[in-house]
Backbone and ligand atoms as CSV (ligand in chain L), in Angstrom:
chain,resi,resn,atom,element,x,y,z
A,1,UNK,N,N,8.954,-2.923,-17.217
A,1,UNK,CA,C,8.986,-2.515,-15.796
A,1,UNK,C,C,7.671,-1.858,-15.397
A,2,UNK,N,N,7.238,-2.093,-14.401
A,2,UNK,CA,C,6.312,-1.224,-13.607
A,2,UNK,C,C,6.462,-0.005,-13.543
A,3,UNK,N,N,5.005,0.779,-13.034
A,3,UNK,CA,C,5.685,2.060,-12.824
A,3,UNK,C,C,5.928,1.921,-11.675
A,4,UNK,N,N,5.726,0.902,-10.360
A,4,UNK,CA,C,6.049,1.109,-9.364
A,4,UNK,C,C,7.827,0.268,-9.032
A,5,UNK,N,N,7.712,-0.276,-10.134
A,5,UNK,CA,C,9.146,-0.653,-10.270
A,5,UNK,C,C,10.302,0.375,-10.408
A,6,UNK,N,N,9.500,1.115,-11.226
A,6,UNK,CA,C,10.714,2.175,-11.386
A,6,UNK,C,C,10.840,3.337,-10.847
A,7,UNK,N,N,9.453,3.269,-9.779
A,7,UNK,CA,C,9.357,4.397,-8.479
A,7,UNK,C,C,11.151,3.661,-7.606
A,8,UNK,N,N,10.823,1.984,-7.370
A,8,UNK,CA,C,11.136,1.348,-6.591
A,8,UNK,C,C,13.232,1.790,-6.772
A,9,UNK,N,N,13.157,1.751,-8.201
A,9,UNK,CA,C,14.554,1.816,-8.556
A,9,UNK,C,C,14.734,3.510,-8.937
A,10,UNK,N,N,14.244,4.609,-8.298
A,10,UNK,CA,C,14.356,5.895,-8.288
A,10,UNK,C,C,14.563,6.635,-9.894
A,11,UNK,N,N,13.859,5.844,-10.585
A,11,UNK,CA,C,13.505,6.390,-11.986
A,11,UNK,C,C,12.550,6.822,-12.208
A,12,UNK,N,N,11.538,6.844,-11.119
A,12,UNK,CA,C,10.683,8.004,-11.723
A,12,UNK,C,C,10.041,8.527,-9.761
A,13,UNK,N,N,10.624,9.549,-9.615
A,13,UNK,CA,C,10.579,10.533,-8.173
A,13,UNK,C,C,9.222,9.958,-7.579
A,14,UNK,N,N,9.347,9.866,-6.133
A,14,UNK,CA,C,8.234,9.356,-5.200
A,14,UNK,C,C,8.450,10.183,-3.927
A,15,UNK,N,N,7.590,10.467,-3.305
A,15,UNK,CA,C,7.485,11.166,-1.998
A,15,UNK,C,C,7.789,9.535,-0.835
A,16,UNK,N,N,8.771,8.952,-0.607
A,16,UNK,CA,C,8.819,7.629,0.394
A,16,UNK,C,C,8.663,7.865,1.407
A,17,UNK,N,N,7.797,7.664,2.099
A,17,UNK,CA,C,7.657,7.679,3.604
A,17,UNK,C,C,7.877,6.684,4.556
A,18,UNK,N,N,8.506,5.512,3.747
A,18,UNK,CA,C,8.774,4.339,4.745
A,18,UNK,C,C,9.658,3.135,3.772
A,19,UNK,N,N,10.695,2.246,3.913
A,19,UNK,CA,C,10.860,1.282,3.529
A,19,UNK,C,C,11.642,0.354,3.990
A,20,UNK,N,N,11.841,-1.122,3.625
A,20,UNK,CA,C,12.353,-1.901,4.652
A,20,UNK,C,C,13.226,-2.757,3.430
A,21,UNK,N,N,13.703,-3.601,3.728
A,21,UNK,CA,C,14.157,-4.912,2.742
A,21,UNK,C,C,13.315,-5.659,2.239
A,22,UNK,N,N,11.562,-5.606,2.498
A,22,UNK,CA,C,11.081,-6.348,1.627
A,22,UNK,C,C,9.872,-4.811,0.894
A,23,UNK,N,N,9.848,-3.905,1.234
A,23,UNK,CA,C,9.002,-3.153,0.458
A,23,UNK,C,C,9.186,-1.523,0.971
A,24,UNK,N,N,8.527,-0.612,-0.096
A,24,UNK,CA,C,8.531,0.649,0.245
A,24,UNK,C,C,7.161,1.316,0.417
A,25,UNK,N,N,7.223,2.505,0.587
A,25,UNK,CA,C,5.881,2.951,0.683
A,25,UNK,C,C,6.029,4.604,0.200
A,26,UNK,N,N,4.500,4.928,-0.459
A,26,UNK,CA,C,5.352,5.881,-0.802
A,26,UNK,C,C,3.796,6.614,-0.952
A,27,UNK,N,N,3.713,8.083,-0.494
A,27,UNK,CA,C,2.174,8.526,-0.690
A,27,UNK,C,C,1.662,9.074,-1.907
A,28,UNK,N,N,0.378,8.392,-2.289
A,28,UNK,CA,C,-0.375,8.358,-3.297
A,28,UNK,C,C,-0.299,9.445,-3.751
A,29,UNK,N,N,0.106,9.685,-5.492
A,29,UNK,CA,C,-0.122,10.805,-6.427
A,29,UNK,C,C,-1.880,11.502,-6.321
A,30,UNK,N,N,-2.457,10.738,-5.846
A,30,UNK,CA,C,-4.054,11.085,-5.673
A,30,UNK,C,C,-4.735,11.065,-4.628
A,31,UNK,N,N,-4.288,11.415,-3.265
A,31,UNK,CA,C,-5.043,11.285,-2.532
A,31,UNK,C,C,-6.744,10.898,-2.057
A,32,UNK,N,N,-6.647,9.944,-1.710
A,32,UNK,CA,C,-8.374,9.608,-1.487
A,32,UNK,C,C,-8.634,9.965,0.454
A,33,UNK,N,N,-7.746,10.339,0.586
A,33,UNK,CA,C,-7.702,10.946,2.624
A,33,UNK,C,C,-6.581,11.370,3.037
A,34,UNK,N,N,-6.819,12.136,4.010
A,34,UNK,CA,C,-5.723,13.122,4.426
A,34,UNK,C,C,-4.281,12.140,4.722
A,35,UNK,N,N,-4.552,10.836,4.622
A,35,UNK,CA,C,-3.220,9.802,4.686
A,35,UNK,C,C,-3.782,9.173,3.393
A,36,UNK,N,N,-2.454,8.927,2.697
A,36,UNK,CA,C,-3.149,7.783,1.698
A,36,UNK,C,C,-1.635,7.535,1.115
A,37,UNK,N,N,-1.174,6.344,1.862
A,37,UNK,CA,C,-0.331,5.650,1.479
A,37,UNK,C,C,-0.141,4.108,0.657
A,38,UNK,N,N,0.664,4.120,-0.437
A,38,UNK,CA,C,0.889,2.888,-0.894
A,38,UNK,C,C,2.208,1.726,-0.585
A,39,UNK,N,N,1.558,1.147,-0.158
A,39,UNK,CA,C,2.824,0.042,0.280
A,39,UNK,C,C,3.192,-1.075,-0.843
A,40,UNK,N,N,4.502,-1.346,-1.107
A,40,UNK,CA,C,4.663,-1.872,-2.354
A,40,UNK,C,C,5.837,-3.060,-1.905
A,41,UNK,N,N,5.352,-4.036,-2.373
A,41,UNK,CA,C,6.280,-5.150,-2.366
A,41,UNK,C,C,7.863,-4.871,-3.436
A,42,UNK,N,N,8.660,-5.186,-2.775
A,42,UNK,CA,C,9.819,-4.732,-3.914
A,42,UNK,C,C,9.758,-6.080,-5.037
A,43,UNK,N,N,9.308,-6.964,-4.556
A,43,UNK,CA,C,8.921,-8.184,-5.648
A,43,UNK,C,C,7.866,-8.123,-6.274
A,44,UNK,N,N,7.418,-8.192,-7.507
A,44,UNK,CA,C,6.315,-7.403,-8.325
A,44,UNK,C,C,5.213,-8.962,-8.620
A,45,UNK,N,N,4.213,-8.377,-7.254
A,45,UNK,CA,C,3.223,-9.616,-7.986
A,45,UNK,C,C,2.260,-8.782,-8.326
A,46,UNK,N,N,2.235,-9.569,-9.564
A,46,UNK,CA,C,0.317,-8.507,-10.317
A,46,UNK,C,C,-0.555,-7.939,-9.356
A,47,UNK,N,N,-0.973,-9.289,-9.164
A,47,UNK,CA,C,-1.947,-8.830,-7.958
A,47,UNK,C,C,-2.142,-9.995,-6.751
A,48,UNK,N,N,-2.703,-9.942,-5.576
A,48,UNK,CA,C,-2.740,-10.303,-4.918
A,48,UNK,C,C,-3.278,-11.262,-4.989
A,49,UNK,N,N,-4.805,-11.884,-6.073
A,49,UNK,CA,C,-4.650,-13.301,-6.587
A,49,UNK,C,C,-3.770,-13.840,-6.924
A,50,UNK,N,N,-2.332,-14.031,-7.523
A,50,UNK,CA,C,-1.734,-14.260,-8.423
A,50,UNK,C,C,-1.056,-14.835,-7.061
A,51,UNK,N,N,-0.506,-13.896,-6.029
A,51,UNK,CA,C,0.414,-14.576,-4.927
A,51,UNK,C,C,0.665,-15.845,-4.945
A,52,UNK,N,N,1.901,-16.543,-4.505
A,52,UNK,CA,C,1.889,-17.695,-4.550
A,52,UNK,C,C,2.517,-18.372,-3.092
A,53,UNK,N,N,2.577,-19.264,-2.626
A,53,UNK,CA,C,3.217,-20.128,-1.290
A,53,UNK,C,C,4.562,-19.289,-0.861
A,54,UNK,N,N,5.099,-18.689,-1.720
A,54,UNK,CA,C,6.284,-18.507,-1.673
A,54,UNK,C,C,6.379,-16.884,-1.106
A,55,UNK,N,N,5.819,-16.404,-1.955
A,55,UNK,CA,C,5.522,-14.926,-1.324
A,55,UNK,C,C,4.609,-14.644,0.330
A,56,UNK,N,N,4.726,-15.681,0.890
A,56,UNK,CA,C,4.036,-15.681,2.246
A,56,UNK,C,C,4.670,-14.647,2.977
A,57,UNK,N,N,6.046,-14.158,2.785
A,57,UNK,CA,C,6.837,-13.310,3.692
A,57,UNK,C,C,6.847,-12.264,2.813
A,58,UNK,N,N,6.672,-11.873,1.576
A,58,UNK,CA,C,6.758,-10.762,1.537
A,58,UNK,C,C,4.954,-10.428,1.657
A,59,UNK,N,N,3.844,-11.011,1.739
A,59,UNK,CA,C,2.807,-10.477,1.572
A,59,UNK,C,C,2.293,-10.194,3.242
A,60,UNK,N,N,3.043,-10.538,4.374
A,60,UNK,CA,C,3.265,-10.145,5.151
A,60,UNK,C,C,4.218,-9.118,6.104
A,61,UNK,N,N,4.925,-8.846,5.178
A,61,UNK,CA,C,5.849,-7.922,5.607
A,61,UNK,C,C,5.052,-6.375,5.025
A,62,UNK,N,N,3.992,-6.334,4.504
A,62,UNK,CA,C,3.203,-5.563,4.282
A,62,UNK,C,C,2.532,-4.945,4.943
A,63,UNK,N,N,1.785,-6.145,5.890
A,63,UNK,CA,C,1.143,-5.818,6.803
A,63,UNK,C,C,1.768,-5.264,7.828
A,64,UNK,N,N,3.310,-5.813,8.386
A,64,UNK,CA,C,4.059,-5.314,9.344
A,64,UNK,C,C,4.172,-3.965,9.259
A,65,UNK,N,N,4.385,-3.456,7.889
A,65,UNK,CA,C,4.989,-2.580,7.343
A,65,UNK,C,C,3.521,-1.306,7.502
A,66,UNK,N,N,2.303,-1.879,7.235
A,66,UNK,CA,C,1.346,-0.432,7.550
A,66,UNK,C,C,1.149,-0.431,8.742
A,67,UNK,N,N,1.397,-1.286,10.130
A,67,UNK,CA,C,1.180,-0.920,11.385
A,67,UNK,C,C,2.139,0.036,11.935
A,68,UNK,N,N,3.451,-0.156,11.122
A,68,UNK,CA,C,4.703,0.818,11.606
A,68,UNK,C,C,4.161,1.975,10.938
A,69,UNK,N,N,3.698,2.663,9.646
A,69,UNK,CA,C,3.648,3.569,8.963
A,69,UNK,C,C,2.202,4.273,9.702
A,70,UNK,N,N,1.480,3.215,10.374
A,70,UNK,CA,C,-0.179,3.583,11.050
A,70,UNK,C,C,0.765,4.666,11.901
A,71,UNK,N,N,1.670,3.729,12.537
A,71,UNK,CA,C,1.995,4.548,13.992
A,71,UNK,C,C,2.978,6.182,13.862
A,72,UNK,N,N,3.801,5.498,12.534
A,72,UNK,CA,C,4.461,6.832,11.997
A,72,UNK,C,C,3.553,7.922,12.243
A,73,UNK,N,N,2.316,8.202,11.421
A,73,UNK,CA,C,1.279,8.804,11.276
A,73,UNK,C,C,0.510,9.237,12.550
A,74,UNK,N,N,0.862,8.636,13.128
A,74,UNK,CA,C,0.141,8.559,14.673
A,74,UNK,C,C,-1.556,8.563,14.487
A,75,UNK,N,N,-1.817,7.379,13.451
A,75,UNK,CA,C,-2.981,7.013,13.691
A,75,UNK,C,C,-3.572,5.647,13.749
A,76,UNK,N,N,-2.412,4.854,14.909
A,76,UNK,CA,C,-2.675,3.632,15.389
A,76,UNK,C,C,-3.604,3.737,16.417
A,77,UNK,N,N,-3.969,4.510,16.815
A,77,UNK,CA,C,-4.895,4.372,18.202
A,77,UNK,C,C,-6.280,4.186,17.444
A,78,UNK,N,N,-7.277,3.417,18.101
A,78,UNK,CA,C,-8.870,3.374,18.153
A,78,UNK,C,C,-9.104,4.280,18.077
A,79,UNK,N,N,-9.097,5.144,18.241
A,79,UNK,CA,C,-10.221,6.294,18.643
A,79,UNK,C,C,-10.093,6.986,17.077
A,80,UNK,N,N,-8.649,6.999,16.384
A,80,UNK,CA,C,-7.898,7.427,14.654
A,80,UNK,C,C,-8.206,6.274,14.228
A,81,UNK,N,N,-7.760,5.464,13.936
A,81,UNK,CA,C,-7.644,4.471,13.044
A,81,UNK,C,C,-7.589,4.595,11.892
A,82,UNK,N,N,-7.210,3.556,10.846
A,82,UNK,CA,C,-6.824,3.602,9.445
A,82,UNK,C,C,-7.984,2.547,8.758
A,83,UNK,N,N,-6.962,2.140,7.624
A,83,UNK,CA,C,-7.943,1.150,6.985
A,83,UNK,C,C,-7.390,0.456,5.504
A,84,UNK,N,N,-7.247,-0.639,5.327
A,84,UNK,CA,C,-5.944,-1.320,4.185
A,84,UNK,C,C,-6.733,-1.743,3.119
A,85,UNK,N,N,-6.267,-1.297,1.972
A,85,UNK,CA,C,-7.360,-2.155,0.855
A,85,UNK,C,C,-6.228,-2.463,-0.242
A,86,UNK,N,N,-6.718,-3.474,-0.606
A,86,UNK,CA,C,-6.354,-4.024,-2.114
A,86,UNK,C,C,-7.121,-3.994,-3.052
A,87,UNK,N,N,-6.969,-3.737,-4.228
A,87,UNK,CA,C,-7.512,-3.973,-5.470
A,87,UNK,C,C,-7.354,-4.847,-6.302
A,88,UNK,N,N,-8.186,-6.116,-6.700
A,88,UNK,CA,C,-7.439,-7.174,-7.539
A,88,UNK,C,C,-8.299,-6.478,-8.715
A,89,UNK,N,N,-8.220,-6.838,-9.718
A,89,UNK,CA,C,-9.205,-6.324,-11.162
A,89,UNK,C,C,-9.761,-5.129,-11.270
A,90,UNK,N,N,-10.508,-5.414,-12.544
A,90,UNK,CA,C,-10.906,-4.136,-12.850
A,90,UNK,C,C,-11.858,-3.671,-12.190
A,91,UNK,N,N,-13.565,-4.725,-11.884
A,91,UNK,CA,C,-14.230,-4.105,-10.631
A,91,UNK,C,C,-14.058,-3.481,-9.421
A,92,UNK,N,N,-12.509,-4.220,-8.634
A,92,UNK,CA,C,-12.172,-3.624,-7.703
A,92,UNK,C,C,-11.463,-2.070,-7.668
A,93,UNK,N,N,-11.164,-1.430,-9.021
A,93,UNK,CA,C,-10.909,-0.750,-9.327
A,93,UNK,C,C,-8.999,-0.704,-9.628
A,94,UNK,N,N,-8.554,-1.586,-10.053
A,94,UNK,CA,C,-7.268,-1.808,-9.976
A,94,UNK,C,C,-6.863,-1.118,-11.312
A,95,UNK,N,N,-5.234,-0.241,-10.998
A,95,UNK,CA,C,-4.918,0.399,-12.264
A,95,UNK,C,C,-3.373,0.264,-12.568
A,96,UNK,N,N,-2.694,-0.480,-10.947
A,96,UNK,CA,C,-1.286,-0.710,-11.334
A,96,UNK,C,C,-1.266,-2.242,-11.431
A,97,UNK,N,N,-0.734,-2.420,-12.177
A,97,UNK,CA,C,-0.665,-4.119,-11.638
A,97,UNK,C,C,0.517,-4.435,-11.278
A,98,UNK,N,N,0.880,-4.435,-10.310
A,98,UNK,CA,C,2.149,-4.427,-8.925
A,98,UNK,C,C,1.401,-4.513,-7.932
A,99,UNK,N,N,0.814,-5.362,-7.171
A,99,UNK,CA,C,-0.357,-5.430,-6.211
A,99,UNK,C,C,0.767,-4.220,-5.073
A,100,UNK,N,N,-0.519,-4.157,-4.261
A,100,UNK,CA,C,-0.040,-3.186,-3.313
A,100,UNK,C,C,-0.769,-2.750,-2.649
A,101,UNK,N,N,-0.613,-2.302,-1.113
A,101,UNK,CA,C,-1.892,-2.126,-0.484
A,101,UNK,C,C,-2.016,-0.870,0.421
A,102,UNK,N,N,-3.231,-0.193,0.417
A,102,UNK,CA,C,-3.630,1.418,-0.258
A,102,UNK,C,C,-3.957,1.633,1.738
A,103,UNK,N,N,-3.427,2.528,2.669
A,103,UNK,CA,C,-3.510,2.682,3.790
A,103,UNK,C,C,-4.232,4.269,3.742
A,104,UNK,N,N,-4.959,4.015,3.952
A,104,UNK,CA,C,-5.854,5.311,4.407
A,104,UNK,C,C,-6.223,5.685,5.496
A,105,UNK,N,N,-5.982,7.160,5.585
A,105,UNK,CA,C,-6.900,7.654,7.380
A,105,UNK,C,C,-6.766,8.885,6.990
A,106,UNK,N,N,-7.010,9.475,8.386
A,106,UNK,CA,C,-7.201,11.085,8.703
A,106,UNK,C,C,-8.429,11.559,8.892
A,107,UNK,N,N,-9.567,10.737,8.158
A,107,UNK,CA,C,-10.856,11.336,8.382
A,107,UNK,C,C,-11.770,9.987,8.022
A,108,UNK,N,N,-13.109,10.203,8.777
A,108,UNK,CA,C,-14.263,8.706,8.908
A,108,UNK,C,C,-14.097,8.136,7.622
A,109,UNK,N,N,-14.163,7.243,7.533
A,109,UNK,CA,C,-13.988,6.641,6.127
A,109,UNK,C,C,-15.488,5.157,6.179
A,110,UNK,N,N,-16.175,5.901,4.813
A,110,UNK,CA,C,-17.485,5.006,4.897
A,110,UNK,C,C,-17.927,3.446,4.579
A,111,UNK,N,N,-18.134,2.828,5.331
A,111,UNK,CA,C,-18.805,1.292,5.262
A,111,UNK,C,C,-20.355,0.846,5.095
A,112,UNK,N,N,-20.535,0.595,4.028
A,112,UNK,CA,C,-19.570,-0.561,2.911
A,112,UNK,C,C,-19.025,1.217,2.240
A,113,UNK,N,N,-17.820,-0.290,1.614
A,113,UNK,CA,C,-17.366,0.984,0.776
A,113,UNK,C,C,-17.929,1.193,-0.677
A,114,UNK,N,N,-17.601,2.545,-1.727
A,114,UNK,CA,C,-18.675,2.453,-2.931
A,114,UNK,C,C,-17.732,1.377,-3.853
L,1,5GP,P1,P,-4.821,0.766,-7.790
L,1,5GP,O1,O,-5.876,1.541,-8.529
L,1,5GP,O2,O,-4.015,-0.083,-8.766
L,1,5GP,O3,O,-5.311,0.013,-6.616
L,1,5GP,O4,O,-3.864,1.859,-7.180
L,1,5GP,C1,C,-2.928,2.568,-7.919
L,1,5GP,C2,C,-2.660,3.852,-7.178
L,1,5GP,O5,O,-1.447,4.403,-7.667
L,1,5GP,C3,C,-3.739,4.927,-7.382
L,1,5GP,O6,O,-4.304,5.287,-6.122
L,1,5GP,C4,C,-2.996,6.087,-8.038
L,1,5GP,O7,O,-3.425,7.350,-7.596
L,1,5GP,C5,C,-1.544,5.806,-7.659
L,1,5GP,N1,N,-0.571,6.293,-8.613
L,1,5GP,C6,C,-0.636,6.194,-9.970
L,1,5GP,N2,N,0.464,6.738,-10.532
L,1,5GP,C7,C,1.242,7.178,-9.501
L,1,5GP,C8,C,2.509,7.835,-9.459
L,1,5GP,O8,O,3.154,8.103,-10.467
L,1,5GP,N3,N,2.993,8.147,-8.226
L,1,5GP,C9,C,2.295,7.862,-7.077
L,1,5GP,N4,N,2.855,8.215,-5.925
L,1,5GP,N5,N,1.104,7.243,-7.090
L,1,5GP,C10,C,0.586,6.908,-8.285
């Protein structure tokens, strides 16, 4: 099992701030910004290379899923804004392999990123 599997099945405690029938979300043990949420498919793909034809709805229900959690936050507006990243591998810095995608805000966040 994952560890986000077994966040998913309440075996190991998560702060959830959001979830639906296809995923949860739950804020990062490590903060990298004053928001820093992880959104997690309840179906465990490695990573987001790996996706396949089939997962088209849950790798979109992701996205649905950080515009509702942007707005939770109340930092859907332009002027706040957020910002979604994935990590596939090790360059990208990837450490769960349960793809999942990392919603950040609260403060400027720099481009390119390091
Ligand atoms: P990745 O590096 O794979 O893109 O992201 C994994 C993220 O999971 C990291 O930002 C890390 O801080 C977070 N993380 C690792 N272990 C836990 C945990 O036990 N609970 C929570 N809430 N986040 C975790």
């Amino acid at each position: 099992m994952t560890l986000f599997e077994k966040i998913i099945a309440r075996d190991i405690p998560a702060d959830i701030v959001y979830e639906d029938e296809a995923c949860i979300a739950i804020n990062d043990i490590n903060p990298q910004a004053p928001h820093h949420v992880l959104i997690i498919p309840r179906k465990v793909i490695p990573r987001v290379g790996d996706a396949a034809a089939e997962d088209q709805a849950a790798l979109g229900a992701l996205l649905l899923a950080a515009g509702k959690i942007a707005r939770q936050l109340g930092v859907i507006d332009t002027t706040s804004g957020f910002r979604l990243v994935i990590n596939h591998g090790h360059d990208a810095g990837e450490t769960v392999p349960h793809m999942h995608v990392h919603l950040l805000a609260g403060r400027g966040l720099e481009w390119p990123p390091g």
